[in-house]
C-alpha positions as CSV (number, residue, x, y, z in Angstrom):
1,X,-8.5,-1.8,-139.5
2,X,-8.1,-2.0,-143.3
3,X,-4.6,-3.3,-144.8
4,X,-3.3,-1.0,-147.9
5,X,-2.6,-2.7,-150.9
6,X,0.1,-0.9,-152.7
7,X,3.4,-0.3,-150.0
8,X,4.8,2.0,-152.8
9,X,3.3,4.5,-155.6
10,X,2.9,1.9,-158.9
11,X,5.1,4.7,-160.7
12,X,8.4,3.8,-158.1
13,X,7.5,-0.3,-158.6
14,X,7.7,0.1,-162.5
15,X,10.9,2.6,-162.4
16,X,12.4,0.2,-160.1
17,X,11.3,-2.8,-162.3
18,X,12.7,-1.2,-165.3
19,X,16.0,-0.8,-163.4
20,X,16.4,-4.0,-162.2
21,X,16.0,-5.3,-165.8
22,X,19.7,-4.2,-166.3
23,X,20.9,-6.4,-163.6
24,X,18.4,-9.3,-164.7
25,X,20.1,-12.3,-166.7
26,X,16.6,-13.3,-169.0
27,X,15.3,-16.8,-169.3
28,X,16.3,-18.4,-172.5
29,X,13.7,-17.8,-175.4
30,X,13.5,-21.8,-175.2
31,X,12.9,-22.0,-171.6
32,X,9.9,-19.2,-170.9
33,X,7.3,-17.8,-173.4
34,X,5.0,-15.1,-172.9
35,X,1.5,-16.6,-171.2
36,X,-1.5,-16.4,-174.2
37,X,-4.3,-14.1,-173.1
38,X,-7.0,-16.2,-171.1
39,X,-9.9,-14.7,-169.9
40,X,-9.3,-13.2,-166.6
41,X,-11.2,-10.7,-165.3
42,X,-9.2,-7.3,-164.5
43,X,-8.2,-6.0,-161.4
44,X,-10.6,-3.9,-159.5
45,X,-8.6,-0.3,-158.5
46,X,-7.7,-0.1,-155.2
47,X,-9.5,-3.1,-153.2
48,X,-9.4,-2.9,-149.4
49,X,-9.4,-6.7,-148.2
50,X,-10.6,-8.7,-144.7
51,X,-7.8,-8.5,-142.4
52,X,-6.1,-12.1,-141.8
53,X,-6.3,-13.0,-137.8
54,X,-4.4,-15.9,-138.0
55,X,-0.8,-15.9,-136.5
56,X,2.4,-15.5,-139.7
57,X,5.3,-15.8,-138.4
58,X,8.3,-14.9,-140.6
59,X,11.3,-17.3,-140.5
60,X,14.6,-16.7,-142.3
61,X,16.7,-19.8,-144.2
62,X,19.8,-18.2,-145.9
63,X,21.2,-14.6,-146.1
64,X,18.6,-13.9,-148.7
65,X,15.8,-16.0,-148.1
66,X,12.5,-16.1,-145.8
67,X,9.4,-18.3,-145.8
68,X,5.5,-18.5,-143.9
69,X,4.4,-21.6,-142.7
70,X,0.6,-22.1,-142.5
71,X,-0.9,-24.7,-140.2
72,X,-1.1,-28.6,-140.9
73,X,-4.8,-29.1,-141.7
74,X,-7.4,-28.4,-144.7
75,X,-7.9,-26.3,-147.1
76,X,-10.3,-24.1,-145.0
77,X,-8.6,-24.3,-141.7
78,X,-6.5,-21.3,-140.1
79,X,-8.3,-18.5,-142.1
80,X,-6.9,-20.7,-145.5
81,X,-3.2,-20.3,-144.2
82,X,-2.6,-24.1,-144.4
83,X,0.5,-23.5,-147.3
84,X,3.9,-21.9,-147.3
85,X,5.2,-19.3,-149.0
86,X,9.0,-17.6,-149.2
87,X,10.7,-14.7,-150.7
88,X,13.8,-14.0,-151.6
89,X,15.7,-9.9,-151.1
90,X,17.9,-8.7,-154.0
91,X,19.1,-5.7,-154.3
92,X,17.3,-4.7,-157.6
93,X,13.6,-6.6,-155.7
94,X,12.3,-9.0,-154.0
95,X,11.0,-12.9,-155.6
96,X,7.9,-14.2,-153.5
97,X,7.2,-18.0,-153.8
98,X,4.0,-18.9,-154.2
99,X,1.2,-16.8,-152.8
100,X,-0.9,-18.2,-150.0
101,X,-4.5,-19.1,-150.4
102,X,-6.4,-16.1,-149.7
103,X,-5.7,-12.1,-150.9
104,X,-5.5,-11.5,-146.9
105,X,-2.8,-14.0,-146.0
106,X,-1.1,-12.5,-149.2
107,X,-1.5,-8.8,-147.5
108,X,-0.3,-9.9,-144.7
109,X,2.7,-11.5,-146.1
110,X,3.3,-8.1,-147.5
111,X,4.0,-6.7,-145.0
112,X,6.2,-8.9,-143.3
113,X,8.4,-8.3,-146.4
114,X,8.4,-4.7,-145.7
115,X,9.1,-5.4,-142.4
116,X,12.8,-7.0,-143.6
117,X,13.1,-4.4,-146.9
118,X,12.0,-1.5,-148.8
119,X,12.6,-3.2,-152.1
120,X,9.2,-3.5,-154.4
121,X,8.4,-7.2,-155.1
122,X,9.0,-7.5,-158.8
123,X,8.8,-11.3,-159.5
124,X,6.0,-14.1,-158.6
125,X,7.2,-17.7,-158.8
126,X,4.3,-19.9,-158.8
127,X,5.3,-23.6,-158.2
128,X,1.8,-24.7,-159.0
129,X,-1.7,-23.6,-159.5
130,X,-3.5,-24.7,-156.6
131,X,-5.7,-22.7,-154.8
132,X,-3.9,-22.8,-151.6
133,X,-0.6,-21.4,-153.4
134,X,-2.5,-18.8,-155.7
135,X,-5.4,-17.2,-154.5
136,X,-3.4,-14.5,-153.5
137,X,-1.2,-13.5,-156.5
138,X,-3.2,-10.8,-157.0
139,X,-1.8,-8.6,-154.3
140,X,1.5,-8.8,-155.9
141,X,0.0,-8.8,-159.6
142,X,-1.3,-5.0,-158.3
143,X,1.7,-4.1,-156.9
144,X,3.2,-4.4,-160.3
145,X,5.4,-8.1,-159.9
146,X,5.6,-10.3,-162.9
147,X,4.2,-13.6,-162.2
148,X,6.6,-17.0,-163.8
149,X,4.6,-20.2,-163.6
150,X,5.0,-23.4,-165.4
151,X,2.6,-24.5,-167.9
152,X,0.3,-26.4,-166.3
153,X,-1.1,-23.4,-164.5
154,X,-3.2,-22.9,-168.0
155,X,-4.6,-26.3,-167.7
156,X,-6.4,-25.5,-164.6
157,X,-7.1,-22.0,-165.8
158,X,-8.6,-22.9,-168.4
159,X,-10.8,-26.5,-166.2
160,X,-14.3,-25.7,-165.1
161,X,-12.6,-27.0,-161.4
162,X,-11.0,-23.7,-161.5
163,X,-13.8,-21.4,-161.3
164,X,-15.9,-24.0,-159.2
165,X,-13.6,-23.7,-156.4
166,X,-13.1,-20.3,-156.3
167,X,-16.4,-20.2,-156.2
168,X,-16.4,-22.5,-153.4
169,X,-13.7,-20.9,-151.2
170,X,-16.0,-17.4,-151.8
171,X,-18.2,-19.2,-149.8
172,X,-16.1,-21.1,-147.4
173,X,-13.5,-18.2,-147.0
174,X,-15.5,-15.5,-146.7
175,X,-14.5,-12.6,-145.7
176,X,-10.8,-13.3,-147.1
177,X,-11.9,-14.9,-150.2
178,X,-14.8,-12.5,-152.0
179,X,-16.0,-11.5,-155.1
180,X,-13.6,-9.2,-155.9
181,X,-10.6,-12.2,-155.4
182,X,-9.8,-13.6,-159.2
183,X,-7.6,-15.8,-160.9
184,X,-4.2,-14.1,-161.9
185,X,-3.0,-15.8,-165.2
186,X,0.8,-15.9,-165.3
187,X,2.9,-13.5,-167.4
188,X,5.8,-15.8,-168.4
189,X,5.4,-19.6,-168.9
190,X,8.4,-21.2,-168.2
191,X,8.6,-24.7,-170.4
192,X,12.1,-26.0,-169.4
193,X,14.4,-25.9,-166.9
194,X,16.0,-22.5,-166.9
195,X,17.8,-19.7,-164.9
196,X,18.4,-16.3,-163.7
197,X,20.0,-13.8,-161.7
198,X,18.5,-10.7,-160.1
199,X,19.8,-8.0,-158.0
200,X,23.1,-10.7,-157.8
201,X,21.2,-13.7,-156.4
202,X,20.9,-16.8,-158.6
203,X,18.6,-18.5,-159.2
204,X,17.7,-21.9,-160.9
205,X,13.8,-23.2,-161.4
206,X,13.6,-27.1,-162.4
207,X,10.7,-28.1,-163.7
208,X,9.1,-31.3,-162.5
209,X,6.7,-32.5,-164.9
210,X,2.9,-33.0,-164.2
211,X,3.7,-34.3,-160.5
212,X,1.4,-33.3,-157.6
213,X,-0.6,-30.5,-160.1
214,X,-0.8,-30.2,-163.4
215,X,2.7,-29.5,-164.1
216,X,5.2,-28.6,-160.6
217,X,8.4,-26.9,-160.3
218,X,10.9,-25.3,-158.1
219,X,13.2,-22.7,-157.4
220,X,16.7,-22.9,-155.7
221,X,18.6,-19.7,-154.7
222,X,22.0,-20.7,-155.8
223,X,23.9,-18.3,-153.1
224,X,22.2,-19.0,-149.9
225,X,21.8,-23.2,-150.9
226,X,18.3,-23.0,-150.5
227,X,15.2,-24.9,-152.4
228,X,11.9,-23.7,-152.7
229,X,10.4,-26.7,-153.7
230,X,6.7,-26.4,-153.7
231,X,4.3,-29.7,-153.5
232,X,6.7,-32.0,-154.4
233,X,7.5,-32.2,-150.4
234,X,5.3,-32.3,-147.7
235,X,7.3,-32.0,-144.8
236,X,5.9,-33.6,-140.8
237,X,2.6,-34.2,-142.2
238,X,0.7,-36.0,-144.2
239,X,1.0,-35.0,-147.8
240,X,-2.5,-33.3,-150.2
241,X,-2.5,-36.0,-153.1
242,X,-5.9,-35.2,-154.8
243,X,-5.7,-35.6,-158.5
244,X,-1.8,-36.3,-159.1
245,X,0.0,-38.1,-161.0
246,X,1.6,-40.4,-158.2
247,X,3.8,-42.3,-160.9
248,X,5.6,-39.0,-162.0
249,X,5.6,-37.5,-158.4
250,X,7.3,-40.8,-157.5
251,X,9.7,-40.8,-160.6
252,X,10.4,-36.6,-159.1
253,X,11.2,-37.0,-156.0
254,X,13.8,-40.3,-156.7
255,X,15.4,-37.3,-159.3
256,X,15.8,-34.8,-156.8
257,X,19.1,-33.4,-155.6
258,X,19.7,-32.9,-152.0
259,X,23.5,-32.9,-151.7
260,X,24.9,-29.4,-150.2
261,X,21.7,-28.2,-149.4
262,X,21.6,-25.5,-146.3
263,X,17.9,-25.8,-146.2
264,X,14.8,-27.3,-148.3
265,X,11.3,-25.1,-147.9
266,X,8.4,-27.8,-148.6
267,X,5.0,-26.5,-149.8
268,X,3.3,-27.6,-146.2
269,X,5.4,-28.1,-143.3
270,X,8.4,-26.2,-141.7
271,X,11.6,-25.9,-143.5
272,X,13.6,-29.0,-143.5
273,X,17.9,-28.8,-142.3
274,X,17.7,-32.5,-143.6
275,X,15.9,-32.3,-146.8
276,X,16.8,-35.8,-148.2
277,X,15.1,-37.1,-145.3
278,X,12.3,-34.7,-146.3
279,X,12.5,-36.1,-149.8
280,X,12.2,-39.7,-148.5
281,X,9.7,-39.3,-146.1
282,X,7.4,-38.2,-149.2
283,X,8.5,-40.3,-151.3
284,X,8.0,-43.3,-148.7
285,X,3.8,-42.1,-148.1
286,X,3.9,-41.8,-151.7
287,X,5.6,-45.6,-152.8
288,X,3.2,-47.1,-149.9
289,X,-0.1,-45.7,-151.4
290,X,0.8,-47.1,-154.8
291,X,2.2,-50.3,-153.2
292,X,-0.8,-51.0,-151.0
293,X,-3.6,-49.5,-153.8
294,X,-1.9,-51.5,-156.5
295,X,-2.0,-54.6,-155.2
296,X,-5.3,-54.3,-154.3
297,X,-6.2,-53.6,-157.8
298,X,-4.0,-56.3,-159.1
299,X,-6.3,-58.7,-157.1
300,X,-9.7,-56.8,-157.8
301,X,-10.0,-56.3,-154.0
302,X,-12.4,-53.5,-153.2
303,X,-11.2,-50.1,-151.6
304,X,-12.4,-50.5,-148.0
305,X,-11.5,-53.9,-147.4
306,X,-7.7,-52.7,-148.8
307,X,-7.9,-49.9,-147.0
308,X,-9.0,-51.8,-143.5
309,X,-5.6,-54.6,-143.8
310,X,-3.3,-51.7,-144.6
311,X,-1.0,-51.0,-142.2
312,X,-0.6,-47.3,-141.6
313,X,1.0,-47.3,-138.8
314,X,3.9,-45.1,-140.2
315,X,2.2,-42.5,-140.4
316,X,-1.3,-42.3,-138.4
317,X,0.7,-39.9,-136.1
318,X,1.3,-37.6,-138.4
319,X,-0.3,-34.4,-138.7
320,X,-3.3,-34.0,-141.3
321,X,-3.5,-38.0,-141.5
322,X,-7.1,-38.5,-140.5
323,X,-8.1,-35.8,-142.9
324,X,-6.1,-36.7,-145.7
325,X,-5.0,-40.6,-146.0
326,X,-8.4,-42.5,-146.7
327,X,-9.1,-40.1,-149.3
328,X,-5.7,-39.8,-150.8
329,X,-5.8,-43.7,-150.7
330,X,-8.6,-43.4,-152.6
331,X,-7.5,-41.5,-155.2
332,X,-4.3,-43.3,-155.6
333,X,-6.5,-46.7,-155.6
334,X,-8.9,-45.2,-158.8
335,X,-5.5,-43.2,-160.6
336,X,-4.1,-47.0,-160.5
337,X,-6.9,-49.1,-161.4
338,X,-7.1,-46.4,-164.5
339,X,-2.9,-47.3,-165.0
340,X,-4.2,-51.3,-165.0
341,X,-7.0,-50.7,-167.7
342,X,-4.6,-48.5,-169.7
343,X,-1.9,-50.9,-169.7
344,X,0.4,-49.4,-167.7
């Protein structure tokens, strides 16, 4: 069974785009430039993609908004569908949030939006760029939707990490990651914290500095008091930490506002009804890595014997901890000892 790419004719999504541009408060000229040219390759016409067999169930959060939950695990488990995504109906289009980690999932998400509307999706909003959260942007890219991301998604672009691990998933992925999936640049940078209103739902994006990725943000629907927030929360599991900037990710989430919240949609994990406790159970995994990792490196222990007299019993219950923790402890314990030589 193939899935069909566009849902309507691109003629209709570009009319419809044009007339939703009239109902479409613009980001400040200070807050979102136009993305430079990068070398992408171009869309191929009319690609028929792997079907995803994995289970995406759509769940609804406000009178406007919806989100996908993929499964606790790695970045190859469950078909790739290990992140979350949302969207949000206006009447003038639909906003997806972030774009699932495969083409397939992002098909598949498709139509689960045209299962709740008719509307074309006209707007991406990428949190991040990580592979999990982007590989599908394509789908929507073809479909005609603008795609708002905040700067850092040009500093992987443009890493040789990028095309090495899209290389990688073609192999790991495969069938739902090919050689026809590609790296969508973004259309619009956005470089400070901004907002918008579309279709009469508004809309605020905060900008989070250089966090979990390269540069993190996230997007709150002012009407239905609901927060996309993207990687900054990982919610009942064990949070991704990779390369980040644990310092500024730390410095994040003590900013963030919960008050009045209906709900807060993580990047992994189901939505939270209490999202400061979401906040500080991040934040808490996040303080104790540095904690534990910095003192080690304050008394030039070595990683495994740290690693052995920590106490993790806070959160060795928790979903995704034996694939995640020793090597996020890891990372945090070589990001730290590079904070000690620097000064810092």
């Amino acid at each position: 069974m193939h899935h069909r790419i566009a849902y309507l004719g691109i003629a209709l999504s570009i009319m419809l785009v044009g007339c939703a541009d009239s109902d479409d408060t613009a980001v400040s000229q200070e807050s979102a430039v136009q993305a430079p040219a990068v070398n992408i390759a171009e869309p191929a016409d009319r690609i028929v993609y792997a079907p995803a067999g994995v289970e995406m169930v759509l769940q609804q959060v406000g009178p406007h908004s919806y989100y996908v939950q993929g499964a606790a695990g790695v970045a190859t488990d469950n078909e790739g569908f290990i992140s979350n995504a949302g969207f949000v109906v206006t009447d003038a289009g639909v906003v997806v949030i972030d774009a699932l980690g495969t083409p397939s999932l992002a098909v598949r998400l498709r139509e689960l939006i045209a299962s709740v509307t008719d509307q074309p999706v006209v707007r991406v909003i990428a949190t991040h760029y990580h592979a999990d959260h982007i590989y599908g942007l394509q789908v929507f890219k073809d479909e005609g939707a603008e795609i708002w991301a905040p700067g850092g998604a040009h500093v992987y672009l443009d890493s040789p990490q990028a095309a090495e691990r899209l290389e990688e998933r073609r192999f790991s992925l495969d069938p739902w990651v090919t050689e026809q999936t590609r790296l969508v640049a973004p259309d619009k940078v956005i470089t400070a914290n901004s907002s918008f209103t579309l279709g009469g739902v508004a809309f605020r994006i905060d900008l989070l500095g250089a966090a979990h990725s390269d540069e993190d943000m996230s997007l709150f629907v002012v009407p239905d008091k609901v927060l996309y927030s993207g990687d900054i929360i990982f919610e009942g599991r064990v949070p991704y930490v990779g390369d980040a900037n644990t310092r500024q990710w730390l410095a994040a989430l003590t900013a963030m506002q919960t008050d009045g919240l209906a709900a807060l949609v993580p990047g992994h994990g189901p939505a939270a009804t209490d999202p400061a406790g979401a906040v500080t159970a991040t934040r808490d995994y996040v303080a104790y890595l540095r904690q534990v990792m910095g003192a080690a490196v304050e008394r030039l222990q070595d990683f495994d014997s740290a690693y052995q007299a920590a106490d993790w019993s806070r959160f060795e219950k928790l979903p995704a901890f034996e694939a995640a923790n020793r090597r996020n402890a890891y990372q945090v314990y070589l990001s730290m000892e590079a904070e000690a030589l620097a000064g810092g």
